[in-house]
DRENGU-530846 format. One record per residue (C-alpha): x negated, z negated, y; residue in three letters; residue number from 1. Coordinates in nm, 3 decimals. Layout:
// DRENGU-530846
+---------+---------+---------+-----+-----+
!       X !       Z !       Y !   r !   k !
+---------+---------+---------+-----+-----+
!       X !       Z !       Y ! ALA ! NUM !
...
+---------+---------+---------+-----+-----+
//
This chain:
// DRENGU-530846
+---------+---------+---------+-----+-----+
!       X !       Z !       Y !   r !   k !
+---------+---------+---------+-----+-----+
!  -0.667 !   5.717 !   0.583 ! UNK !   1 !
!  -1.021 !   5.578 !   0.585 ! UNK !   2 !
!  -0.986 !   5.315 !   0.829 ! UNK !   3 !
!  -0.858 !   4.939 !   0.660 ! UNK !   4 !
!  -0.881 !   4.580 !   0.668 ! UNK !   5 !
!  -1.184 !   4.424 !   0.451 ! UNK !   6 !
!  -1.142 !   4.227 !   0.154 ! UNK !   7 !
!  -1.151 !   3.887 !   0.274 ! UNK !   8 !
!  -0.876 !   3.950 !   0.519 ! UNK !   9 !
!  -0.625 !   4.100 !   0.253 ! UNK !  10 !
!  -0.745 !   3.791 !   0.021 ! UNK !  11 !
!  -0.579 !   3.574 !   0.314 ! UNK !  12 !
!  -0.277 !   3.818 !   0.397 ! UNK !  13 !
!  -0.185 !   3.781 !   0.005 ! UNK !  14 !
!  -0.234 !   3.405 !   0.033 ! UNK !  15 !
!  -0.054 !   3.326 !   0.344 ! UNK !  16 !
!  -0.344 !   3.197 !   0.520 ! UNK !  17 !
!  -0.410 !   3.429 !   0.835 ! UNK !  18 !
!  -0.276 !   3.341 !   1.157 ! UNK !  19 !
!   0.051 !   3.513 !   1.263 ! UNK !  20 !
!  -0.114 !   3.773 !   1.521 ! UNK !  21 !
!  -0.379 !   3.907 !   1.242 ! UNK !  22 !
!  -0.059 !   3.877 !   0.975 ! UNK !  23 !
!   0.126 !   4.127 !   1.160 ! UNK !  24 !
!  -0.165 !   4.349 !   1.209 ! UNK !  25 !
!  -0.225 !   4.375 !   0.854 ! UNK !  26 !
!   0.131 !   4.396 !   0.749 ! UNK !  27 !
!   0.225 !   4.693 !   0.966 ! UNK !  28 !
!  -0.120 !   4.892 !   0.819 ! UNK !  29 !
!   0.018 !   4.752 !   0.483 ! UNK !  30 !
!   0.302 !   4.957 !   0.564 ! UNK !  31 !
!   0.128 !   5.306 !   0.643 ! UNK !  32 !
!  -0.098 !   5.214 !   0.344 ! UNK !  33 !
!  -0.117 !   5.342 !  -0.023 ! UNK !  34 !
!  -0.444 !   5.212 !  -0.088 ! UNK !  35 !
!  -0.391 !   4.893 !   0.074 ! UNK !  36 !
!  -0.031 !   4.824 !  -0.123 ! UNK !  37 !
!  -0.216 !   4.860 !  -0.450 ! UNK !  38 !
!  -0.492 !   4.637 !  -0.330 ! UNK !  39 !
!  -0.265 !   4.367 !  -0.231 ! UNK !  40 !
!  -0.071 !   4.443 !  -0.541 ! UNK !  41 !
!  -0.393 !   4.384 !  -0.737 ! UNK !  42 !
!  -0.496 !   4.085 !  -0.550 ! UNK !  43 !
!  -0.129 !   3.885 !  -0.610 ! UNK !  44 !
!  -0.214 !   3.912 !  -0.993 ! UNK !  45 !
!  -0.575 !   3.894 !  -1.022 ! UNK !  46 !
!  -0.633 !   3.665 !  -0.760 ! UNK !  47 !
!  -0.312 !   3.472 !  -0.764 ! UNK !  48 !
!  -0.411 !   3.207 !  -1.020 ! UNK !  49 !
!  -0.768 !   3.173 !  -0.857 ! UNK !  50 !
!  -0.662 !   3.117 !  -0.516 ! UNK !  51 !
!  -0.442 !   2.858 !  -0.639 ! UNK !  52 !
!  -0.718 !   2.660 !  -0.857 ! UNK !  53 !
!  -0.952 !   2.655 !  -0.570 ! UNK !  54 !
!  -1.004 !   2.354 !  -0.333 ! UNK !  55 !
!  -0.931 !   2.408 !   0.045 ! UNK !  56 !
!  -1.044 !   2.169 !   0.359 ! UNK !  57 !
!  -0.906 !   2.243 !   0.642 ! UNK !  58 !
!  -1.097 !   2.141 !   0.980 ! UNK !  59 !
!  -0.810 !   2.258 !   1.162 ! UNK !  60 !
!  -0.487 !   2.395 !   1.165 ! UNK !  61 !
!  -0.563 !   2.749 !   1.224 ! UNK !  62 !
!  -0.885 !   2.706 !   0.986 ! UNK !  63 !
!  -0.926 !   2.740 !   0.611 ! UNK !  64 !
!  -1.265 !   2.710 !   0.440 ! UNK !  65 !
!  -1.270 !   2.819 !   0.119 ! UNK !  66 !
!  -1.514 !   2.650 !  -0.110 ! UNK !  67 !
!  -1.575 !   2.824 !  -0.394 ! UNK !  68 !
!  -1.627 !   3.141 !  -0.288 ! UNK !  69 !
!  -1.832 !   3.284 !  -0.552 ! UNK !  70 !
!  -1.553 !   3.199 !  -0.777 ! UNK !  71 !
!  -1.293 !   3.405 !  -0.604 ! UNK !  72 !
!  -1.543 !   3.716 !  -0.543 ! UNK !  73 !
!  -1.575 !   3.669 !  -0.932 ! UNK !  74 !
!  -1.202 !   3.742 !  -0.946 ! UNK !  75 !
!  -1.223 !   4.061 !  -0.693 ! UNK !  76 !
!  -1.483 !   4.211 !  -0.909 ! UNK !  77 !
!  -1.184 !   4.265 !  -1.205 ! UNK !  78 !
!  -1.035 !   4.478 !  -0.940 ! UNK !  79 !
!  -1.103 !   4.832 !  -1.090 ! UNK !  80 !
!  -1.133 !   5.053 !  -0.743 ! UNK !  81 !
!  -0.789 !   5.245 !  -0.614 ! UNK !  82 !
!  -0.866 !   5.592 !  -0.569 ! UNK !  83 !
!  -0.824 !   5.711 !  -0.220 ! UNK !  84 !
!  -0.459 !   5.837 !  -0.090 ! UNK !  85 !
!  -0.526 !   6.093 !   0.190 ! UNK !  86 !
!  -0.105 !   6.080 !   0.283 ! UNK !  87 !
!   0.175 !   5.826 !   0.321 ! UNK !  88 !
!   0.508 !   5.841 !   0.319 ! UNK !  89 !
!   0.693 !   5.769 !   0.649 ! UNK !  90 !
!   0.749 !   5.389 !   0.711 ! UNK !  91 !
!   1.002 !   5.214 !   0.498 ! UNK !  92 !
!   1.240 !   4.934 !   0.695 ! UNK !  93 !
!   1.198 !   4.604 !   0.565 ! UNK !  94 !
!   1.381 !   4.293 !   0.619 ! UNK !  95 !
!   1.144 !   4.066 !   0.834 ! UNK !  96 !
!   1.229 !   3.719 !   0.991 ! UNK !  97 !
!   1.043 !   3.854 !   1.334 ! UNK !  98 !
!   1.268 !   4.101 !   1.573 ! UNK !  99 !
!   0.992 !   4.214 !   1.687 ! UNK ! 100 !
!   0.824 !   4.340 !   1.348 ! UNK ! 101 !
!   1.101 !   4.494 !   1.322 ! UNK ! 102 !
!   1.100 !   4.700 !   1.648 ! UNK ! 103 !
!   0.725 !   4.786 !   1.542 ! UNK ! 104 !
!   0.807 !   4.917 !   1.216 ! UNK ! 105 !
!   1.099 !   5.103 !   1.305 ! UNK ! 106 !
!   0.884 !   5.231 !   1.596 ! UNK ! 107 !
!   1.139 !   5.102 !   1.857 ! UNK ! 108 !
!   0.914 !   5.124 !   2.107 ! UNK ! 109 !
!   1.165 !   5.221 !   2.386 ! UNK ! 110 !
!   1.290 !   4.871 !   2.387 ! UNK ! 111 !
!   1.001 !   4.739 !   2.492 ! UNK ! 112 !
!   0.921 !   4.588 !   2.793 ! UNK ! 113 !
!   0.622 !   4.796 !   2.969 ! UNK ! 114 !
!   0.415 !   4.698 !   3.239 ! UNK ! 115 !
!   0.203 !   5.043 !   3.381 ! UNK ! 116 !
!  -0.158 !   4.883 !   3.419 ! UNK ! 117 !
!  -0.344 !   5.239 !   3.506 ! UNK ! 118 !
!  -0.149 !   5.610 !   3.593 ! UNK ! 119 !
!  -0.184 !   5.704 !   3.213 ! UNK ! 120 !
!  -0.179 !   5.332 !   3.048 ! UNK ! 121 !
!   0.089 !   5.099 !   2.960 ! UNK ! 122 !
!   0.103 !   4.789 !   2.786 ! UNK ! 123 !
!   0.376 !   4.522 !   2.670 ! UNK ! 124 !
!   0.279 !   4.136 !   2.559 ! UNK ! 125 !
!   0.380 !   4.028 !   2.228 ! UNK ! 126 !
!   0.511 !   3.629 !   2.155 ! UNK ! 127 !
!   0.365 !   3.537 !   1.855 ! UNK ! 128 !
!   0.333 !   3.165 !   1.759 ! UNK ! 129 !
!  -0.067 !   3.187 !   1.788 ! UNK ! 130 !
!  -0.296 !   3.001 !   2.029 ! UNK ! 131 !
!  -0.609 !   3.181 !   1.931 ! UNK ! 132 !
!  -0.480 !   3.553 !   1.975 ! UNK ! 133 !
!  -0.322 !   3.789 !   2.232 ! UNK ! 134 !
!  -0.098 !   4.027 !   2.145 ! UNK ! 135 !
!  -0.044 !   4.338 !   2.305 ! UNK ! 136 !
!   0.143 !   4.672 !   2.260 ! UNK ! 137 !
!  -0.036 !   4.967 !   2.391 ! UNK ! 138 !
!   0.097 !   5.330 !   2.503 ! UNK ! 139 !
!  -0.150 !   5.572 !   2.664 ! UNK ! 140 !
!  -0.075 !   5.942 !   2.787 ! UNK ! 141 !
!  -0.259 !   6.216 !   2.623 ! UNK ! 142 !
!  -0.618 !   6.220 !   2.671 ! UNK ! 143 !
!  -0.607 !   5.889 !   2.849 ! UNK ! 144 !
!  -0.946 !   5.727 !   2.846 ! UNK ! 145 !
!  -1.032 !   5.419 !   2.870 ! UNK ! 146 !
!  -1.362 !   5.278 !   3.028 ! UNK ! 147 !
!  -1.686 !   5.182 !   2.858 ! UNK ! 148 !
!  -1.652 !   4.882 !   2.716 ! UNK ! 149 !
!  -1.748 !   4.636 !   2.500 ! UNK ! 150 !
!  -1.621 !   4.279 !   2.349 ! UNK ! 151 !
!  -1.656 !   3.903 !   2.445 ! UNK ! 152 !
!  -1.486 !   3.836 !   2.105 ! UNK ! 153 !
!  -1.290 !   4.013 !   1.830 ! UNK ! 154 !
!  -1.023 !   4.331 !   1.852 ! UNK ! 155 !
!  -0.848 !   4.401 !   1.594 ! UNK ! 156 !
!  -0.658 !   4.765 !   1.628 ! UNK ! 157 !
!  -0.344 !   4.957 !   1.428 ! UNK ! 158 !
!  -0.250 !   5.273 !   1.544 ! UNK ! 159 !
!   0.101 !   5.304 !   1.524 ! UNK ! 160 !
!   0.161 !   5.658 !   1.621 ! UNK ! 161 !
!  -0.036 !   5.923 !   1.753 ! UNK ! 162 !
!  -0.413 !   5.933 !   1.739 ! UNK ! 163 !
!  -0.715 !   5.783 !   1.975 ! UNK ! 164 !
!  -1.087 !   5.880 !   1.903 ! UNK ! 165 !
!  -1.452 !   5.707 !   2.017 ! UNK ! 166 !
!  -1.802 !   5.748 !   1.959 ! UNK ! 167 !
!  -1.754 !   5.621 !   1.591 ! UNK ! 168 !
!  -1.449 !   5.781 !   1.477 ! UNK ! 169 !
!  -1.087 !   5.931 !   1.509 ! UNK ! 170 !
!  -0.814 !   5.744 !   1.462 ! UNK ! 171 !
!  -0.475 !   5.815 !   1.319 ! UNK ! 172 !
!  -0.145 !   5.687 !   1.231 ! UNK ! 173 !
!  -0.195 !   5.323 !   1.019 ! UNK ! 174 !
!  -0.569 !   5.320 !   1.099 ! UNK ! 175 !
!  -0.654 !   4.961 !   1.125 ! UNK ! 176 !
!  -1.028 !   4.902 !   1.318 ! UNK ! 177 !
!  -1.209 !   4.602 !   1.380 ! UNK ! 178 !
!  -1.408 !   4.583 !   1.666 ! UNK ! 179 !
!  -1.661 !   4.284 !   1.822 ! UNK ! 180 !
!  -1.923 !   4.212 !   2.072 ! UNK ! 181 !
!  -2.176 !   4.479 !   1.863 ! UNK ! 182 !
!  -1.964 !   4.743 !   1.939 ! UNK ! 183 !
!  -1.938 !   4.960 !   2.257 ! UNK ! 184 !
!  -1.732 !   5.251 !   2.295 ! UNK ! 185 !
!  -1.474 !   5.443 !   2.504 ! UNK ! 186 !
!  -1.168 !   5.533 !   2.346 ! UNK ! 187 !
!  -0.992 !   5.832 !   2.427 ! UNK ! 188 !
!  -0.620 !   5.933 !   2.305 ! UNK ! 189 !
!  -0.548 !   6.247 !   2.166 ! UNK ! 190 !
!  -0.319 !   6.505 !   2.291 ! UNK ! 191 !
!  -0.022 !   6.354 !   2.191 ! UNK ! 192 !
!  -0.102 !   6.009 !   2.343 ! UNK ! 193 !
!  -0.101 !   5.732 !   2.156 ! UNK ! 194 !
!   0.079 !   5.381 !   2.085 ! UNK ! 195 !
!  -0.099 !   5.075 !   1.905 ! UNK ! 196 !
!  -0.102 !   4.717 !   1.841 ! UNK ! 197 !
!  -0.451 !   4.548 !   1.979 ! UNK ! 198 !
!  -0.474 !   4.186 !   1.895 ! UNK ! 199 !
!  -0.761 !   3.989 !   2.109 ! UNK ! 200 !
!  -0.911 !   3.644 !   2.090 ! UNK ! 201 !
!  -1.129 !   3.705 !   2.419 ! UNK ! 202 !
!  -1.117 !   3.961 !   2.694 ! UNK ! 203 !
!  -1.259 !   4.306 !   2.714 ! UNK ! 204 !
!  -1.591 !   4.360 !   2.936 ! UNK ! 205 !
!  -1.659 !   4.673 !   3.095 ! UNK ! 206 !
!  -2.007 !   4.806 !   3.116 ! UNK ! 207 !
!  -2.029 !   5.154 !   3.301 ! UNK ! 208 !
!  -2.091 !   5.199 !   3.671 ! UNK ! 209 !
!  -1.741 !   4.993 !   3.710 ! UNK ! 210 !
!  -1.767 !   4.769 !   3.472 ! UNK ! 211 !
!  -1.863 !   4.444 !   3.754 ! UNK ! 212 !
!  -1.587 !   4.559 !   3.923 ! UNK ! 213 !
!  -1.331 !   4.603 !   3.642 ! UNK ! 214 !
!  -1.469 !   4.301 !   3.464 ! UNK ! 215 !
!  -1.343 !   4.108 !   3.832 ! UNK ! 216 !
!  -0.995 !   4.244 !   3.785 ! UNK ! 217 !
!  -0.942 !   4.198 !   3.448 ! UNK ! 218 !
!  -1.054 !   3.808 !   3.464 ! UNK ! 219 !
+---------+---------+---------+-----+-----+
//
């Protein structure tokens, strides 16, 4: 697997301090994720007593600034490197207090409520307790495409079954890509089609021949 979240968002997913919709992103990669379980283990006892020593302000609810930064990079650079896991084992069930992370790691995806936005696209909202993120479950048919795009803010992406490739890589089961307003691209899913969790804090913008038109819509 060669696509995973960075080290400053695990830091936070060990620590408790990412918002819910970026939480559950993580967590279901987690899941998929050799490398990232050992990270994460790593982090909980390297990092542990550091995160706790260090002062916090927080501007906001949904805000942590971290302080002594330097300090805590001091701590990640004890972490000897995990070698890299090319397979995983299939998902293992575990006891959540969310339904619905439960439905997405037992792949329940039935049971969700879809709403067909395109001929060969479907998508179902996600509740999450989270003000600054929307939450969406994805399905596309094989070799749906979706138009050239970019983004007014961030994406993040998990595949959670079947495969979806752009003009910067192919994605597979548990890959988890981060996308923003540099990035352009056009993904298109694989022969099997493709199902995956795409977590938003601003809408997409569309930028081929369309893209004034499906820009309209979409707003």
């Amino acid at each position: 697997m060669k696509y995973h979240p960075d080290i400053e968002l695990l830091l936070k997913y060990t620590s408790g301090k990412l918002e819910p919709s970026l939480a559950l992103a993580v967590g279901l990669h987690h899941k998929h994720c050799k490398i990232c379980q050992e990270r994460v283990a790593e982090l909980e006892i390297v990092g542990g007593e550091t995160l706790e020593s260090m002062p916090t302000v927080a501007d906001n609810e949904d805000q942590i600034v971290l302080k002594d930064f330097d300090k805590l990079l001091g701590a990640i650079d004890q972490i000897q490197p995990v070698a890299t896991i090319s397979e995983y084992e299939d998902l293992a069930v575990a006891e959540s207090d969310f339904d619905i992370v439960d439905k997405l790691v037992k792949q329940d995806f039935d049971d969700m409520e879809w709403r067909r936005v395109s001929p060969k696209i479907w998508k179902s909202t996600i509740a999450m307790n989270d003000a600054d993120f929307e939450v969406e479950l994805l399905k596309f048919a094989a070799n749906a495409k979706i138009p050239q795009h970019t983004h007014e803010g961030d994406e993040y992406t998990v595949v959670l079954q079947g495969d979806f490739s752009d003009s910067q890589g192919h994605y597979k089961a548990g890959s988890f890509i981060v996308q923003d307003e540099n990035d352009e691209h056009s993904p298109v899913a694989g022969e099997n089609g493709c199902i995956c969790l795409a977590i938003t804090n601003a809408p997409l913008k569309f930028t081929g021949t369309l893209g004034p038109i499906l820009n309209w819509f979409s707003h």
